[in-house]
N, C-alpha and C positions, 0 to 999 in steps of 0.2 A: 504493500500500500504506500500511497506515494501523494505528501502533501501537498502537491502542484495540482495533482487531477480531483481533492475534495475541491479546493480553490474553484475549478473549473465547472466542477459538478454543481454545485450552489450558484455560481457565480450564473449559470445556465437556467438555474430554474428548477434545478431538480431534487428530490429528497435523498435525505441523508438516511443511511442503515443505521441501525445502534452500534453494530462495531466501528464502521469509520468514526460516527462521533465518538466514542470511547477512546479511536485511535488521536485524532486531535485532543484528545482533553490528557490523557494519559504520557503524551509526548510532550506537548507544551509547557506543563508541567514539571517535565523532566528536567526541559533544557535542551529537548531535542530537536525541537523546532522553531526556528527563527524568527526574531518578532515583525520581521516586515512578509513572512509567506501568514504568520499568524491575523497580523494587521488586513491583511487582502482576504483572509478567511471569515471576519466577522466583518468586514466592509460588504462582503457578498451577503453573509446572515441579515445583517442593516437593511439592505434594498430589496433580498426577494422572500425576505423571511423567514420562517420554521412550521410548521403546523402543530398540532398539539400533541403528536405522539412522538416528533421531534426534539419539542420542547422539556416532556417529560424524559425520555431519553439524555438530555445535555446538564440538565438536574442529576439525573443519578450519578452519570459518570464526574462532576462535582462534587458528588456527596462520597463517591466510591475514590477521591485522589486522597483522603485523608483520614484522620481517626473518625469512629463514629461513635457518638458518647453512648453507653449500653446504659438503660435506666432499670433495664428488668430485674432490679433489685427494688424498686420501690414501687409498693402495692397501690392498685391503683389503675386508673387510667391518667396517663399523663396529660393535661393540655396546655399547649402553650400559647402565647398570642404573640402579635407583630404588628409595631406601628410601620408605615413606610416613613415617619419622620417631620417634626413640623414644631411649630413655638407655643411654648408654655401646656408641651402634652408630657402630662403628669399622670398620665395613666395608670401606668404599671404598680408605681408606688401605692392607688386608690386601690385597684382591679387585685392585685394578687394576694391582698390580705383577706378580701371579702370571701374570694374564689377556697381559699386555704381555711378559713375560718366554718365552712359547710361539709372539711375532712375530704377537700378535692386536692392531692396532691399538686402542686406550684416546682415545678423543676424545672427553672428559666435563665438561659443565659441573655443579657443581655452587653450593649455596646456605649461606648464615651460618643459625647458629644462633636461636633465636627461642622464649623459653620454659624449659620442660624437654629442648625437645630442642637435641641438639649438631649444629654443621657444619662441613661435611668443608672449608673455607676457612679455617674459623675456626682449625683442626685444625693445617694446615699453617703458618698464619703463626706455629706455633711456631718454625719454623726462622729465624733471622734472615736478614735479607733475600731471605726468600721472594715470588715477585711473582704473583698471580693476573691481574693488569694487561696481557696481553701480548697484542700482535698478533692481530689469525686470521692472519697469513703466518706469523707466529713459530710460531703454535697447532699449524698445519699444519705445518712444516715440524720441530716436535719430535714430531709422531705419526709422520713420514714416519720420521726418525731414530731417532726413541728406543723408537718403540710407544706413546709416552704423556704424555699434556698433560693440566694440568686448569684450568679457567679459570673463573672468575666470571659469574653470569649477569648479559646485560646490559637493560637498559631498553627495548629494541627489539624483544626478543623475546617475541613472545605478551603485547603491551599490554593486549589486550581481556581476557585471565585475573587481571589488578594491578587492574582498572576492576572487572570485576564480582564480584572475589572482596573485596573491601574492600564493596560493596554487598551484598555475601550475609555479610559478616561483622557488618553492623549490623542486618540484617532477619531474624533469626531463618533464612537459606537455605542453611546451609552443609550440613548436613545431606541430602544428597542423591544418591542413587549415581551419578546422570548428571551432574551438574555436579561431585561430585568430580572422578570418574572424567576428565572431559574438561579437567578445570583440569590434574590430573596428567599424563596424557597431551599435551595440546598444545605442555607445553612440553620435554617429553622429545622429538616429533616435529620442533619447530622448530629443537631442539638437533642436525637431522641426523643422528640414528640408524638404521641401513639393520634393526637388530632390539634389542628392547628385554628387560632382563629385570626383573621388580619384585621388591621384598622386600615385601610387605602383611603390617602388623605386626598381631600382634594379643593384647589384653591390657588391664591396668591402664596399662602406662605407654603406649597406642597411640592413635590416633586412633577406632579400631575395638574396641570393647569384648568384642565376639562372634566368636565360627569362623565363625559364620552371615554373621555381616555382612563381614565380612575376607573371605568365599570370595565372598559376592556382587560387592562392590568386585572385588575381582583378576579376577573373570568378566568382569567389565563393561570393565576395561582390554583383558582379552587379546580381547572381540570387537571394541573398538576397532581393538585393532590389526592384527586379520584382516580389519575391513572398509576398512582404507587400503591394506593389501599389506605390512605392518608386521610381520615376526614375534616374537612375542610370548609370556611367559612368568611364571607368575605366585605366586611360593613363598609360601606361609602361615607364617610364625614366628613362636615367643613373644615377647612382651613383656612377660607377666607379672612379670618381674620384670628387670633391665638384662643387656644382652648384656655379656659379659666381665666385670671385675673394676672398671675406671679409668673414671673418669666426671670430664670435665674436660678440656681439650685439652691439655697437654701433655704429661697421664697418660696420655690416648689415642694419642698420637702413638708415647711408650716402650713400649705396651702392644703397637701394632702393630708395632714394629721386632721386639719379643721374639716375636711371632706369626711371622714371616717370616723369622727365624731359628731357630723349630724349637720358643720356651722359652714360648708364649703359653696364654692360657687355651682348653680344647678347646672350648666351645660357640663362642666368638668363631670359634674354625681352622673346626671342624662345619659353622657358615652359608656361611662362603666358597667354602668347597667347592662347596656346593649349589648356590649361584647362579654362582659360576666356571664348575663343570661345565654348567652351560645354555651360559653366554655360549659356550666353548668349542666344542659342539657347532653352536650359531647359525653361528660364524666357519668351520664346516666344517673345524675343525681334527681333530675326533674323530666317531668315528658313532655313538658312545653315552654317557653321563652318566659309565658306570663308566668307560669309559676315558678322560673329559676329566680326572675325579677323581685316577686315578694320576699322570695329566700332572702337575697343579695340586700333587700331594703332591711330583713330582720337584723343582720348582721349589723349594721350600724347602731339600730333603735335597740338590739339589749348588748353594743358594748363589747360583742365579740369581735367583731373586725379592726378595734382599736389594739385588742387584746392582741389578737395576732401577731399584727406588725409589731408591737411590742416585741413578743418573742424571737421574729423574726430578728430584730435588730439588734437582741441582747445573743442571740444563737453565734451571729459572727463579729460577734468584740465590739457591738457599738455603745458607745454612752446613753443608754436610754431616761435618765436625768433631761437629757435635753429633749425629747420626747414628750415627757412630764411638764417639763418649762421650758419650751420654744424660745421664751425668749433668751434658751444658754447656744440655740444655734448662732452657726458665725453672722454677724451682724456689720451692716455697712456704717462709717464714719461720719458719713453724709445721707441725711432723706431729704431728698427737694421735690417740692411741689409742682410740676407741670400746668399751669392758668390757660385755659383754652382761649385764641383771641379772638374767634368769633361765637358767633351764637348760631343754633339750631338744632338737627339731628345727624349725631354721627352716621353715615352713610357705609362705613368700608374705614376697615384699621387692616392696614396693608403689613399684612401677617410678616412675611418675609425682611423686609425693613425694617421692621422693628425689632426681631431678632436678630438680626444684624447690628442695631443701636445698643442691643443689650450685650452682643458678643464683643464692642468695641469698649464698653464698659468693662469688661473683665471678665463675664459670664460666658463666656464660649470659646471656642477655639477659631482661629484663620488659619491655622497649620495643624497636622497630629502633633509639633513638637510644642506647642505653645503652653503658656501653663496659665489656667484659671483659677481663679476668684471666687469661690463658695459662695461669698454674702453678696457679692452685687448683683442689681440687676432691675429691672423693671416692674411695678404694680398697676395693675390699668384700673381706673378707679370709674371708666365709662367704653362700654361696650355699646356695639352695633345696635338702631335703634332707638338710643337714650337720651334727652332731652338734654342740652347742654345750653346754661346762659354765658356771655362773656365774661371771664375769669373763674372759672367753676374750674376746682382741679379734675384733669382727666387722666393722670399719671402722676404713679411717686419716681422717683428715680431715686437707687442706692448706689452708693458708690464712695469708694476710699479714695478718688483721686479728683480734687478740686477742680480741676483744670480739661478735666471730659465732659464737667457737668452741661456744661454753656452748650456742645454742640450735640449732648443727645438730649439738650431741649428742644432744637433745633430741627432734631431728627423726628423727634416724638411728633410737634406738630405737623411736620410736613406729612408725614405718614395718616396721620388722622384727617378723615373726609367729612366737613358739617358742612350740609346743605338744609334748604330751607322746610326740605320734609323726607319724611323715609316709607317707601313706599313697596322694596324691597321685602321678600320673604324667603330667604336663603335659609333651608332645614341643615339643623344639627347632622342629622344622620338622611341620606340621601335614599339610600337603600342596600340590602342587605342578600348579596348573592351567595348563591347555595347551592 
């Protein structure tokens, strides 16, 4: 087999076997093939596509270049969820205590922050000595106990999706439903999940700018996941403009305590639900959506889903003191007020920019090597909708450094749209493929 003629074969129009894709994915990886015959292979993928039994195919052989984590030591149906990414989504930190707190095992790797968007790693090292670092015996053995571990993803999983997504990140190929779709997926499957549920954002602040495109993507994972034996689930949500309020990690962290005891913002409580109530159902705990929902609502109202995450945070070294008293989480030097200078209704808070305002603050990353800032970061004090007179604050800004403040004030207003009415009805959750 001879890399020049899959080139040709795609490039032509034609379908790919599972062994030639095995063959590219398994060489590439190696080192055995070169990154401009590799570049002209996914530039072919790019323009004439994959179909769905291809797609599923290019996922496995993804999922088969690396370790695959074995869970079948924890009792249970495993499930796990997946954001595609976006600002002030504090999900997981909501969602897996609730999930965990109804004896649904929670075995979730998740990823650091990168950009405008936030992670759920980055999220937790607010706690002091909090450890993502631990064992898979440890990993296991606090799913088996507690319902819930979250761990760091590691370098051995799903290698071949770090090789060629860094190659489709400098060749114009990232843009693709099937090599998204299978970058996403292979490493949620590697991650040992017996059923998956996704959040596919979509919006200004998302990777997916369209419903059209968001509903195709989530198609394309959930028949992934039907053609592995994978049960699969695929929620369409806004991004238009940031989930909840706190954009910043140790904003998101107090924002999720206050969610989980009852005091949180309702679109942030709204999404978890949604995706809780799949995972729920997957785990065979409930027979339908509405009754995993009531579950998922008890959980907060006696107390056990505070409890959880408690455990969870005391299971891997964290100070749960500041859990207790938020305010020992790390805290910014400076809160400044944001004064809106017109008057009306906010129309559109342009999600992306202003996670971008907050990652220039301190709260995110422009690079993997850069290093963040726990306590800064952004609190929107006026969402989409909401009546704003001139000088009403519409944002707190946090931040340790005097001299950023001036221009993510700058950033803040420009990003927020008040016109003279709002007329808009842009849904939380879009719809929900299955």
């Amino acid at each position: 087999m001879r890399m020049y003629d899959l080139i040709i074969k795609k490039r032509n129009g034609l379908e790919l076997t599972k062994k030639e894709i095995n063959y590219f994915v398994q060489n590439y990886t190696k080192g055995n093939i070169p990154d401009y015959q590799a570049s002209a292979f996914l530039m072919a993928i790019y323009f004439q596509k994959m179909n769905m039994r291809e797609t599923a195919d290019l996922t496995m052989a993804i999922v088969e270049s690396g370790d695959i984590l074995d869970l079948s030591k924890i009792k249970g149906i495993k499930v796990d969820k997946h954001s595609t990414g976006g600002v002030g989504d504090t999900t997981s930190l909501v969602l897996t205590p609730m999930v965990a707190a109804l004896g649904i095992p929670v075995a979730k790797m998740s990823g650091r922050g990168l950009g405008h968007t936030g992670g759920t790693i980055d999220k937790l090292e607010s706690f002091n000595g909090f450890s993502v670092e631990i064992t898979e015996e440890q990993f296991i053995n606090n799913v088996n106990n507690k319902n819930i571990a979250i761990i760091g993803q590691t370098a051995d999983l799903a290698p071949a999706d770090k090789k060629i997504y860094a190659l489709r990140d400098v060749t114009g190929t990232v843009d693709n439903i099937s090599l998204i779709s299978s970058s996403i997926m292979s490493k949620k499957i590697a991650a040992g999940a017996d059923a998956i549920v996704l959040d596919v954002k979509v919006g200004d602040g998302a990777f997916m700018k369209t419903y059209e495109d968001a509903k195709e993507l989530g198609s394309a994972m959930v028949n992934i996941g039907k053609n592995i034996g994978r049960n699969t689930v695929a929620v369409i949500s806004d991004m238009d403009q940031p989930l909840g309020l706190a954009i910043g990690n140790a904003l998101e962290v107090k924002e999720a305590i206050n969610t989980l005891t009852g005091k949180g913002p309702k679109d942030l409580l709204e999404l978890c639900l949604t995706l809780g109530s799949n995972m729920v159902v997957f785990a065979k705990k409930a027979n339908t959506v509405d009754e995993a929902r009531k579950m998922l609502l008890k959980t907060i109202e006696d107390g056990s889903a505070i409890a959880k995450f408690k455990e969870f945070i005391e299971a891997q070294g964290g100070d749960i003191s500041q859990l207790e008293d938020t305010d020992k989480l790390p805290k910014a030097k400076y809160i400044v007020p944001v004064k809106s200078d017109r008057e009306g209704y906010v129309t559109k808070i342009n999600a992306q920019n202003i996670g971008l305002v907050a990652m220039e603050l301190g709260a995110g990353r422009a690079t993997k090597e850069s290093i963040i800032d726990l306590a800064v970061g952004i609190i929107l004090n006026k969402k989409r909708g909401e009546k704003v007179a001139k000088g009403d604050i519409i944002a707190y800004i946090h931040s340790n450094n005097e001299s950023n403040i001036e221009k993510a004030t700058k950033g803040i207003l420009q990003n927020y749209k008040i016109e003279k009415e709002y007329t808009e009805n842009i849904p939380l959750v879009y719809d929900v493929v299955r």
